[in-house]
N, C-alpha and C positions, 0 to 999 in steps of 0.2 A: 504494500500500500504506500501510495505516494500523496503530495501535496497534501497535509493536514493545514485543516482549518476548522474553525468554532462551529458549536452544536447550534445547530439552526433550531428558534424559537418555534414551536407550534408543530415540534416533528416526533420526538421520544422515540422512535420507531427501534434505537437499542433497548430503549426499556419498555419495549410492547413483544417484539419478535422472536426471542431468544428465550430459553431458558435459563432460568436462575436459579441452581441448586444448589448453592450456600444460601444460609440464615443470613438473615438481616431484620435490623428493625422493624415489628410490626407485619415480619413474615419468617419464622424460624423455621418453614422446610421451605424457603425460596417463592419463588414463581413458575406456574406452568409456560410454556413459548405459547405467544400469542396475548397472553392477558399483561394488562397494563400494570407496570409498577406502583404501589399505592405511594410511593414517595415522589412522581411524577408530582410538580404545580403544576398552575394554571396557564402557566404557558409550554408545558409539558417537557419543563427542564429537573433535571434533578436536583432534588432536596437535600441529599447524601455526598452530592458531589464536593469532595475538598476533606472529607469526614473520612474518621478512620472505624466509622461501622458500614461504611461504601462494601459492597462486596468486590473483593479483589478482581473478578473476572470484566465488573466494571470498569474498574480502577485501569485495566491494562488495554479496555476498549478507546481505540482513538478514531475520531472525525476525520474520516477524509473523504476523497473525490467517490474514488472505487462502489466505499461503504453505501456514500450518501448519496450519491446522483446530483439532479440538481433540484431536488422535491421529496418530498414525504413518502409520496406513494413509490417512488423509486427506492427508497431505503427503506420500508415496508418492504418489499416482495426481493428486493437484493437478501435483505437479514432473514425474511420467511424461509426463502430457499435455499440459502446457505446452513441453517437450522435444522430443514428437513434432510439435508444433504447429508449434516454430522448426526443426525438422529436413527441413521439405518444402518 
């Protein structure tokens, strides 16, 4: 993955698409892929982010072109199908 840049406002699509099977606050067996992280706000940025109760696999997810596309729904179905990919 190349070119990193900042998590676009009103996307979460890391914290929708993926599974999250470490504990974290307010979810101690994670998240299933696909449901939305409850520490998402209101503009679907993380809550956790900067926090050392972040889940690591968050912590080492980074924003770039590849991941993100240039939209939501592109980083939606990039992250759905790389999830379903590592899921079988």
């Amino acid at each position: 993955m190349t070119e990193s840049f900042q998590c676009r406002r009103n996307c979460g699509a890391c914290c929708i698409a993926p599974l999250i099977s470490s504990a974290m606050p307010g979810m101690p067996k994670g998240k299933p892929a696909g449901v939305a992280c409850i520490h998402l706000d209101e503009n679907l940025l993380c809550k956790l982010f900067g926090k050392s109760t972040r889940p690591q696999v968050c912590s080492h997810l980074r924003p770039c072109y590849e991941m993100c596309g240039t939209n939501r729904n592109q980083a939606l179905d990039y992250l759905t199908q790389l999830e379903q990919l590592s899921s079988n």
